[in-house]
LOMARSE-425279 format. One record per residue: y, x, z of N, C-alpha, C in turn; residue number from 0. Coordinates in steps of 0.02 Angstrom, whole numbers, always signed. Atoms other than C-alpha are relative to their C-alpha. Layout:
% residues N
{vexlo {Y X Z} {Y X Z} {Y X Z} NUM}
...
% end
This chain:
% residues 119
{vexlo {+26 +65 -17} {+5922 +5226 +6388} {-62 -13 -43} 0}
{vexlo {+73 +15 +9} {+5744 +5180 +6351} {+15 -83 -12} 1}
{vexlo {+2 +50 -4} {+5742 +4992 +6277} {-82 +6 -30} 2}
{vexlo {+67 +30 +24} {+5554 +4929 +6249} {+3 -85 -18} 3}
{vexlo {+17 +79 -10} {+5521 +4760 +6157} {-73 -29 +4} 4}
{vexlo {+71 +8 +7} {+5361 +4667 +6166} {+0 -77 -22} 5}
{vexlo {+13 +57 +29} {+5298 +4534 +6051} {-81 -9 -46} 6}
{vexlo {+53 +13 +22} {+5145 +4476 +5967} {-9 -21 -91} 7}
{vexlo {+6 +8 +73} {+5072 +4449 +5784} {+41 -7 -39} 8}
{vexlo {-44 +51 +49} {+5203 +4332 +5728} {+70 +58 -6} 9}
{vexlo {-85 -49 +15} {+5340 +4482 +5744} {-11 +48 +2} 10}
{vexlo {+18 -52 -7} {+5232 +4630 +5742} {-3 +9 -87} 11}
{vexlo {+10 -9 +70} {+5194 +4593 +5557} {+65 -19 -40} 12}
{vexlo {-63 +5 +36} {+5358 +4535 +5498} {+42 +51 -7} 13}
{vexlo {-37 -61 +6} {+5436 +4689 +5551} {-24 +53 -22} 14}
{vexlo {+13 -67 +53} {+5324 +4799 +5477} {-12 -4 -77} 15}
{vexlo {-12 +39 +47} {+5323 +4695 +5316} {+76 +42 -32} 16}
{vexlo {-42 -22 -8} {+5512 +4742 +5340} {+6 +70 -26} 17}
{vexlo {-10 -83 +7} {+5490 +4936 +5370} {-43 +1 -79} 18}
{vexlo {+34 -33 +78} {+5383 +4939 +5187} {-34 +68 +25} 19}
{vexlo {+59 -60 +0} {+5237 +5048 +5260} {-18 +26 -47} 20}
{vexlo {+60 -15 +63} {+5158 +5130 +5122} {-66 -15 +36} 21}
{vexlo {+46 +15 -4} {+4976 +5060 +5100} {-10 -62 +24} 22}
{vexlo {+15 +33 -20} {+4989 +4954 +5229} {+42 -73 +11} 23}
{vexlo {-17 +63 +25} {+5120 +4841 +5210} {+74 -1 -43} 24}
{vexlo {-48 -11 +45} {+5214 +4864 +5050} {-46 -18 -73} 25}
{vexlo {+21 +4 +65} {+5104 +4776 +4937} {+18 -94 +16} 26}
{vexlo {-26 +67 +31} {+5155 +4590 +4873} {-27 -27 -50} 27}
{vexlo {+7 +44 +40} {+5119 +4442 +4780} {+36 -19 -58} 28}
{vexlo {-48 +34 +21} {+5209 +4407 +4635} {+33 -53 +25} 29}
{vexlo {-17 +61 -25} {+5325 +4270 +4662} {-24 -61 -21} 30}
{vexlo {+20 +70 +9} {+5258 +4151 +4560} {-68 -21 +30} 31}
{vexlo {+70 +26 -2} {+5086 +4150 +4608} {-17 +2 +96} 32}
{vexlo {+20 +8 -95} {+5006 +4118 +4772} {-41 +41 +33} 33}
{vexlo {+39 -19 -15} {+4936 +4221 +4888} {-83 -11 +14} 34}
{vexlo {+66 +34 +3} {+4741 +4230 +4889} {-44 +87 +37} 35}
{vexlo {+55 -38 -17} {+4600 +4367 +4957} {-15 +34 -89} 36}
{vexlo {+36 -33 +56} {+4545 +4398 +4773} {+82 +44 -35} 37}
{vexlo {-53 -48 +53} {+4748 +4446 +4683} {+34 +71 +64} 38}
{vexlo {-71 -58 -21} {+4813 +4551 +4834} {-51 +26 +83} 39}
{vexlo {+58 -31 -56} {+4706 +4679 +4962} {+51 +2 +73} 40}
{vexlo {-55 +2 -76} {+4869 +4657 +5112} {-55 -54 +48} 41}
{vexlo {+18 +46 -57} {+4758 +4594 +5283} {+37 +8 +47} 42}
{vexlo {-34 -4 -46} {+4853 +4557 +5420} {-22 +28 +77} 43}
{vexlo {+36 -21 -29} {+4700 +4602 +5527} {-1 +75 +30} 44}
{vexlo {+17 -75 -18} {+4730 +4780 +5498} {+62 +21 +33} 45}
{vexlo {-70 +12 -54} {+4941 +4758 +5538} {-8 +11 +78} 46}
{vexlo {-7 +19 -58} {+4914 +4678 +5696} {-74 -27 +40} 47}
{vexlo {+67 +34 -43} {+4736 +4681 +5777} {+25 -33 +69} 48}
{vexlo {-7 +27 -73} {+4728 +4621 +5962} {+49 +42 +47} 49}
{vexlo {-69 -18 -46} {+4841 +4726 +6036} {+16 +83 -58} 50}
{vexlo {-60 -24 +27} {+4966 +4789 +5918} {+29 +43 +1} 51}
{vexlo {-56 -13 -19} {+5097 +4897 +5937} {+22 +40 -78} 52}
{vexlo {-41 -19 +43} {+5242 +4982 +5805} {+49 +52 +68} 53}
{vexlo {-31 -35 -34} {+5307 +5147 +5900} {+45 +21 -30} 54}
{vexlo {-64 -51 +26} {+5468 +5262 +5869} {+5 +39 +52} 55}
{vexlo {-8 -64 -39} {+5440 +5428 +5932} {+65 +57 -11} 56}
{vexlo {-67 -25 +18} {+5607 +5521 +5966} {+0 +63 +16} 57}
{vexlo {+14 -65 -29} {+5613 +5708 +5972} {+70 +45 -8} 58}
{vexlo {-88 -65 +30} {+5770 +5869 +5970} {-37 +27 -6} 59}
{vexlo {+18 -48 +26} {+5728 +5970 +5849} {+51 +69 -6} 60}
{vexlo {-72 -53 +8} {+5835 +6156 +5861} {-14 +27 -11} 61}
{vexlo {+22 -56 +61} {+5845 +6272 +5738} {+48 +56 +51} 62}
{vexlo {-18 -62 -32} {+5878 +6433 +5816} {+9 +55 -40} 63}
{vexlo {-36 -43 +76} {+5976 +6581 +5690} {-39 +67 +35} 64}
{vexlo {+11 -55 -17} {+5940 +6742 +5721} {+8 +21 +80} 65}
{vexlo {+7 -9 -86} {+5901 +6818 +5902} {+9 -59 +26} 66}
{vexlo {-7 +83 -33} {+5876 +6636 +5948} {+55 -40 +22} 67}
{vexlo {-62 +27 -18} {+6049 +6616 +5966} {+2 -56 -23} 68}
{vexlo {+4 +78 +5} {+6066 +6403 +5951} {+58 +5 -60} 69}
{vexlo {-49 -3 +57} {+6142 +6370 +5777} {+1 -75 -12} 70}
{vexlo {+7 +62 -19} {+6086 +6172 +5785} {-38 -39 +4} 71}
{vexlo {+55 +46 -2} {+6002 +6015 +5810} {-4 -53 -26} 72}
{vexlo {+20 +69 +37} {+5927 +5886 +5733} {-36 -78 +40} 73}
{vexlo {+47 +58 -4} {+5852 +5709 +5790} {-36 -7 -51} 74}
{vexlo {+55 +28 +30} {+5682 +5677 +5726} {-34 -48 +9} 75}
{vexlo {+4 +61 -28} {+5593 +5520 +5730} {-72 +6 -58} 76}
{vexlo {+66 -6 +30} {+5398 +5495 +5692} {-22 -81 +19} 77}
{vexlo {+11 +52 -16} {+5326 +5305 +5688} {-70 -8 -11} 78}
{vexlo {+78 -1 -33} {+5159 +5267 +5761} {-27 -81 -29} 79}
{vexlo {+24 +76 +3} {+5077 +5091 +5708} {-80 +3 +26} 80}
{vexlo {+74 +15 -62} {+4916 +5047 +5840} {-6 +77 -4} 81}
{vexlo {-1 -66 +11} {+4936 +5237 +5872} {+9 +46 -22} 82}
{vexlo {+12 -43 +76} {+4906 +5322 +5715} {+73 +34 -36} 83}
{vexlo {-56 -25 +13} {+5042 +5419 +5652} {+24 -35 -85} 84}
{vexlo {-11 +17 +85} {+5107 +5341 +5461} {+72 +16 -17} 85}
{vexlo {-26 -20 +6} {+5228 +5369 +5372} {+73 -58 -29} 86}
{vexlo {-49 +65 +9} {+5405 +5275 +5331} {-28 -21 -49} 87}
{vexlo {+28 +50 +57} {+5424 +5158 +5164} {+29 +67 -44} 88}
{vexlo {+18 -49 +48} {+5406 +5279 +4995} {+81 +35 -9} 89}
{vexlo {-53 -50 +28} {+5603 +5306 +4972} {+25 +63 +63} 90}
{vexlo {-17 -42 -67} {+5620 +5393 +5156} {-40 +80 -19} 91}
{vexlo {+15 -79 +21} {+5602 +5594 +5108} {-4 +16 +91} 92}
{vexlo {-2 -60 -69} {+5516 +5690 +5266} {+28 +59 +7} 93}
{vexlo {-55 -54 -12} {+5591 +5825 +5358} {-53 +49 -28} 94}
{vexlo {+32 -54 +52} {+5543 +5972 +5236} {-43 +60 +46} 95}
{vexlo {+15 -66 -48} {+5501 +6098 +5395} {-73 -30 +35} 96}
{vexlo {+40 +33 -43} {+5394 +5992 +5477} {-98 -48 -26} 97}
{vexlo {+58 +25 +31} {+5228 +5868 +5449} {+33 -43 -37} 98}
{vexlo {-45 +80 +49} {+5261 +5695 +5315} {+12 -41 +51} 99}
{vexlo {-2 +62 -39} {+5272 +5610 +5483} {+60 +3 +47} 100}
{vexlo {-86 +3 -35} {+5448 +5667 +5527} {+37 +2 -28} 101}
{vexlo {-71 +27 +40} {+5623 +5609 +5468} {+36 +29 +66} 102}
{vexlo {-49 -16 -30} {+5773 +5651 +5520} {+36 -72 +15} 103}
{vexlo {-39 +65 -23} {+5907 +5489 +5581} {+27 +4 -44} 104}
{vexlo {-48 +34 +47} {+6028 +5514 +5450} {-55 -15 -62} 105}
{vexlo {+65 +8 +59} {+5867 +5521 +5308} {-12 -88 +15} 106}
{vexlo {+21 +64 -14} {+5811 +5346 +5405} {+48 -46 -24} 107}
{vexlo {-34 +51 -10} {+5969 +5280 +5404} {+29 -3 -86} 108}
{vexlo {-12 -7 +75} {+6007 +5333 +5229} {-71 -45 -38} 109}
{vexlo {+51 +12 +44} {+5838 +5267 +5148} {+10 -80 +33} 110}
{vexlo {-15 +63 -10} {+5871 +5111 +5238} {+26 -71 +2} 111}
{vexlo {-82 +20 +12} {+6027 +5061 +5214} {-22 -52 -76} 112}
{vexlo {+10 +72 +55} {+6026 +4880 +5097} {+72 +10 -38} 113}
{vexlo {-55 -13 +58} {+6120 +4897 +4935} {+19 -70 -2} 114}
{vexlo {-30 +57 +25} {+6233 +4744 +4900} {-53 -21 -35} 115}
{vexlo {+40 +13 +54} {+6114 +4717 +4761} {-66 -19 +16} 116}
{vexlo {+79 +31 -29} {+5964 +4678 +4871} {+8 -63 +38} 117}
{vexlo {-16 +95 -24} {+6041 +4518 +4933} {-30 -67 -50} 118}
% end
């Protein structure tokens, strides 16, 4: 099943805020102080120009043993922001075989995963 959502600025940037892009959106304000142009280089301009998007490219990856006999497979998953290939947030380890722009599902779901302690 194929679900597509579609939304604009106001939830294009929150959720990638969320995912902790490296570069692009995993940098912050202290709390006490206020955001401004001069303490913190995050534009939202570059997030979410005029038409947007945050992909999740899904692929089977199969490792094949000797004489190609099928030994197993993996789900891989590569995320696109306005095209461009990037990469998850810094604790997500890529799949070691491959480019930095592929994870595996349990890696995602492992680096993802909210510790009690982040409440």
């Amino acid at each position: 099943m194929i679900r597509a959502r579609f939304g604009h600025a106001e939830t294009i940037i929150p959720f990638a805020a969320l995912l902790q892009i490296p570069i692009l959106s995993d940098k912050s304000t202290p709390f006490h102080e206020t955001f401004t142009y001069e303490n913190n280089a995050w534009r939202g301009e570059f997030i979410s120009p005029m038409s947007a998007n945050i992909q999740w490219e899904i692929y089977r990856h199969i490792n094949h043993g000797k004489n190609r006999v099928y030994r197993h497979q993996q789900i891989l998953i590569r995320m696109l922001l306005n095209e461009y290939p990037v990469p998850f947030k810094y604790d997500c380890k890529p799949f070691p075989s491959m480019s930095t722009f592929f994870y595996t599902l349990e890696e995602l779901k492992r680096c993802y995963r909210l510790n009690k302690s982040e409440f």
